[in-house]
C-alpha positions as CSV (number, residue, x, y, z in Angstrom):
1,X,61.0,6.2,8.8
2,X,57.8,6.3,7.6
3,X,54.8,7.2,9.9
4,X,51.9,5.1,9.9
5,X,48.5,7.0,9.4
6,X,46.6,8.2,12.3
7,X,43.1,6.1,12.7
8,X,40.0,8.2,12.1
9,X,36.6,7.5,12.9
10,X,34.4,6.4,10.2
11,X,31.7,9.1,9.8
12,X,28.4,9.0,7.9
13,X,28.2,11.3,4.9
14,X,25.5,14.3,5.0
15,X,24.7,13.7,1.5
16,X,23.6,9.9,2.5
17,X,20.6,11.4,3.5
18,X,19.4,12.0,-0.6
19,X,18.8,8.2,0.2
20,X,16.0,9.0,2.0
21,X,14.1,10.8,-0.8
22,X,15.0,8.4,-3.6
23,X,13.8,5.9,-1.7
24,X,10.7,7.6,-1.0
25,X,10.5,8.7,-4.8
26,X,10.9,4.9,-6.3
27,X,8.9,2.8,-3.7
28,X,6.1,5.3,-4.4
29,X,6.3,5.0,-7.7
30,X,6.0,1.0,-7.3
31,X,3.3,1.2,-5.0
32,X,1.1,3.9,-7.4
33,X,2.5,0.8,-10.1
34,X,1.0,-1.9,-7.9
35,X,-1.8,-0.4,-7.2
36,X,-2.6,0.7,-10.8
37,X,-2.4,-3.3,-11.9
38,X,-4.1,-4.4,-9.0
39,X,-7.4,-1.7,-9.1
40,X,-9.8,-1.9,-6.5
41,X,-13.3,-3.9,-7.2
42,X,-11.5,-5.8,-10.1
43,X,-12.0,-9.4,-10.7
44,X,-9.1,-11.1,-8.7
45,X,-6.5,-12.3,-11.1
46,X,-8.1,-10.3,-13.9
47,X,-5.0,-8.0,-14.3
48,X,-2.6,-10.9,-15.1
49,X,-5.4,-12.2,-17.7
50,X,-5.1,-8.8,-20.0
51,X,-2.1,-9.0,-22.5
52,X,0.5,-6.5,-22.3
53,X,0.1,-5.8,-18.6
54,X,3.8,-4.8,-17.5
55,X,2.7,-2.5,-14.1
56,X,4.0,-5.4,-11.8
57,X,7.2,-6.0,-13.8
58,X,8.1,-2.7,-13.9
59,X,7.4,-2.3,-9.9
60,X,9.4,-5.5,-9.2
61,X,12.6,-4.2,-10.8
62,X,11.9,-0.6,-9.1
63,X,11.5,-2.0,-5.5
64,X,15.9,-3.9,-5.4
65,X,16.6,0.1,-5.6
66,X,14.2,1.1,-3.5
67,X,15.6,-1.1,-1.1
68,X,19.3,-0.7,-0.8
69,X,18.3,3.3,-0.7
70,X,16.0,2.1,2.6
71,X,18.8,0.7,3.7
72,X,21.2,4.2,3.5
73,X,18.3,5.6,4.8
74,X,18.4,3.6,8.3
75,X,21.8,3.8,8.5
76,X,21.6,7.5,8.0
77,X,19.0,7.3,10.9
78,X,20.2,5.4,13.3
79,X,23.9,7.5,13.0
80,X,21.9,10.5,14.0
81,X,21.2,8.8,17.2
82,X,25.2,9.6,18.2
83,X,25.3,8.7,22.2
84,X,22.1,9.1,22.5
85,X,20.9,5.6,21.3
86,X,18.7,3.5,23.3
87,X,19.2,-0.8,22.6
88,X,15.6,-1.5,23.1
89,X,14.0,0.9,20.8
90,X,16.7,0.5,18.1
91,X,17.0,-3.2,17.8
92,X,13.0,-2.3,17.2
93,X,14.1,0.4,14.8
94,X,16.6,-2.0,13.0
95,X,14.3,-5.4,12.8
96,X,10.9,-3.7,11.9
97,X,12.3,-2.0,9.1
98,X,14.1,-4.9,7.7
99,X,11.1,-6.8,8.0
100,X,9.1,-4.7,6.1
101,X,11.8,-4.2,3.3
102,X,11.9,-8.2,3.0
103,X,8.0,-8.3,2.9
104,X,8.3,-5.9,-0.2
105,X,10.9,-7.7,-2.1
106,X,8.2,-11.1,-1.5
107,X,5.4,-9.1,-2.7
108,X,7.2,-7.6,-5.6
109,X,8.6,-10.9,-6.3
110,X,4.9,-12.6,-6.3
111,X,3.5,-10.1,-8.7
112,X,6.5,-10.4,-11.1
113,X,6.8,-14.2,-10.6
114,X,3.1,-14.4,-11.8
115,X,2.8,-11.6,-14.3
116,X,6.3,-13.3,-16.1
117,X,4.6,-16.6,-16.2
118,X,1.7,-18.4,-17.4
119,X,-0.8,-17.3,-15.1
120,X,-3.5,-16.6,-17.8
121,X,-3.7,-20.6,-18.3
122,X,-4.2,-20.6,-14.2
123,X,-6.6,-18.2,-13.1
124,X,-7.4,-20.1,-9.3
125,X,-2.9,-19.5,-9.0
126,X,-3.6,-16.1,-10.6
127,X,-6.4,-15.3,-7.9
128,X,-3.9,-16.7,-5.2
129,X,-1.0,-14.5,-6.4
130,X,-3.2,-11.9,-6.0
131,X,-4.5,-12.0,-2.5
132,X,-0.9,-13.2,-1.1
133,X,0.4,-9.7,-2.8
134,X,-2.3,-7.8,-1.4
135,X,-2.1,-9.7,2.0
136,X,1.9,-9.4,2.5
137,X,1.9,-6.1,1.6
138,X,-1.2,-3.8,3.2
139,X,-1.4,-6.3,6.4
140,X,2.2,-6.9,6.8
141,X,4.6,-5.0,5.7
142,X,2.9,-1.8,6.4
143,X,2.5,-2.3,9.6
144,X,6.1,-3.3,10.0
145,X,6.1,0.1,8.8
146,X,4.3,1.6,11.3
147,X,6.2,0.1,14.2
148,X,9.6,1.1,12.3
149,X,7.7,5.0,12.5
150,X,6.7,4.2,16.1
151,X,10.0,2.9,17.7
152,X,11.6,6.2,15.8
153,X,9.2,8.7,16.7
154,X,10.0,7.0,20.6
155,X,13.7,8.0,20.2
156,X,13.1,11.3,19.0
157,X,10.6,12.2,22.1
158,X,13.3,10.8,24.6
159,X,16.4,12.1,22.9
160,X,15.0,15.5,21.5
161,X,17.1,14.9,18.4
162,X,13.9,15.8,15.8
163,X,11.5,18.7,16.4
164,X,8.3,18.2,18.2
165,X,5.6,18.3,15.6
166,X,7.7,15.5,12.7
167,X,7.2,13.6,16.3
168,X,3.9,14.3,16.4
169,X,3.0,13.7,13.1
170,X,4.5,10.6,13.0
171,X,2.6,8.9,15.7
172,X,-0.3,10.1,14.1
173,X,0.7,8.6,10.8
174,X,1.8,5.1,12.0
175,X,-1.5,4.8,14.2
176,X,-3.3,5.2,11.1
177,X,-1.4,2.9,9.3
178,X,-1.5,0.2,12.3
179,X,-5.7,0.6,11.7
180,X,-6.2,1.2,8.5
181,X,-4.0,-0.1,6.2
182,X,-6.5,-2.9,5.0
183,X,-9.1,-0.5,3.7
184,X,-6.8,0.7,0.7
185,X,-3.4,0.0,-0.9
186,X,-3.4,3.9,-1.4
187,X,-3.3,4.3,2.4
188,X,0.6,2.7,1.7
189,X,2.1,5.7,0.2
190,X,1.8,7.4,3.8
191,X,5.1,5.5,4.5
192,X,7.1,7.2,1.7
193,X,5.4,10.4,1.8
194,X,6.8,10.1,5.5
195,X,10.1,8.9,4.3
196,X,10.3,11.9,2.3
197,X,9.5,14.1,5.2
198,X,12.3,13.4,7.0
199,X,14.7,13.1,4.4
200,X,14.3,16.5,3.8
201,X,14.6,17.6,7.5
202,X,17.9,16.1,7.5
203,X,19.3,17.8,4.7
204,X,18.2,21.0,5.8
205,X,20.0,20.3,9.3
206,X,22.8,19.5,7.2
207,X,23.0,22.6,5.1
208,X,22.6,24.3,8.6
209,X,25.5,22.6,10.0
210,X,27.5,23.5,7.3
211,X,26.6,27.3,7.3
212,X,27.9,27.0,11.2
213,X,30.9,25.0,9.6
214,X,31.8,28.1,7.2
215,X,30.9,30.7,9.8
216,X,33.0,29.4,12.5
217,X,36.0,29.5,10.3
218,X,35.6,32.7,9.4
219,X,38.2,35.1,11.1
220,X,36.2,37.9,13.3
């Protein structure tokens, strides 16, 4: 008779973590993008009135990527938590971060919507584009950022799971975001810079948990 197979628990991957820093790595790259078609003192609606001006395009079919990597990202996160997670501050976690990555997809859509179509004939709906791009992004979205850093930096105070100064830093980052995200787009790239950050503390806790691993099996 044939033995049916014992049920394992589904674990995350270590490696998942690399999601963290190509995430970081492409939504900066759409941001600098954004930022560089949308310069500061310009005319509004002046960048989709120059021929050949692709910055937007390009960042709209970055950010999809960007996104489902955010996505590995959280989940990498969030499986981290192990016993230790806390309802309140993850369903915070969960909903401010999706929130912000739907705000980014509207933005990038906007600017590509625009920049793809004939907003040189429409400068008033070029002018609009603009302003809703620059609205949904630096007053919205990053500040769904900085409550997504917030409710995480919360866990890792109560829980212990991330050392104390990545805690710090992190409140310090998402205050500053929460007050001054209006003054300049550039302010934005705080998020992935942050993104990055941790990414890379996980992987190093994952190389040291695998050094343990091959230790531990060593005979003595």
């Amino acid at each position: 008779m044939s033995r049916d197979r014992p049920l394992r628990r589904l674990t995350t991957p270590r490696a998942a973590a690399v999601a963290g820093v190509l995430f970081a790595l492409l939504l900066g790259t759409a941001l600098v993008l954004i930022r560089l078609a949308l310069p500061e003192g310009a005319e509004p609606g002046a960048q989709w009135l120059t021929p050949g001006s692709t910055y937007l395009g390009i960042a709209a079919r970055i950010m999809p990527f960007a996104g489902i990597a955010f996505l590995w990202f959280m989940g990498v996160v969030r499986d981290g938590f192990g016993r230790f997670e806390d309802k309140f501050f993850t369903t915070v976690f969960i909903g401010s971060g999706l929130l912000f990555l739907a705000m980014m997809f509207v933005a990038a859509g906007v600017g590509a919507g625009l920049e793809g179509g004939d907003a040189a004939a429409h400068p008033d709906v070029a002018a609009f584009g603009q302003m809703v791009l620059l609205t949904v992004t630096t007053t919205y979205a990053v500040r769904m950022a900085a409550v997504f850093m917030m409710s995480l930096a919360t866990i890792w105070l109560k829980t212990g799971l991330m050392p104390r100064w990545l805690v710090i830093g992190t409140y310090v980052a998402a205050v500053g975001l929460l007050v001054s995200s209006d003054l300049s787009m550039w302010l934005t790239l705080a998020f992935p810079i942050w993104v990055l950050v941790v990414s890379i503390v996980l992987l190093m806790r994952a190389g040291l948990i695998d050094l343990h691993d091959s230790r531990a099996g060593e005979p003595h």
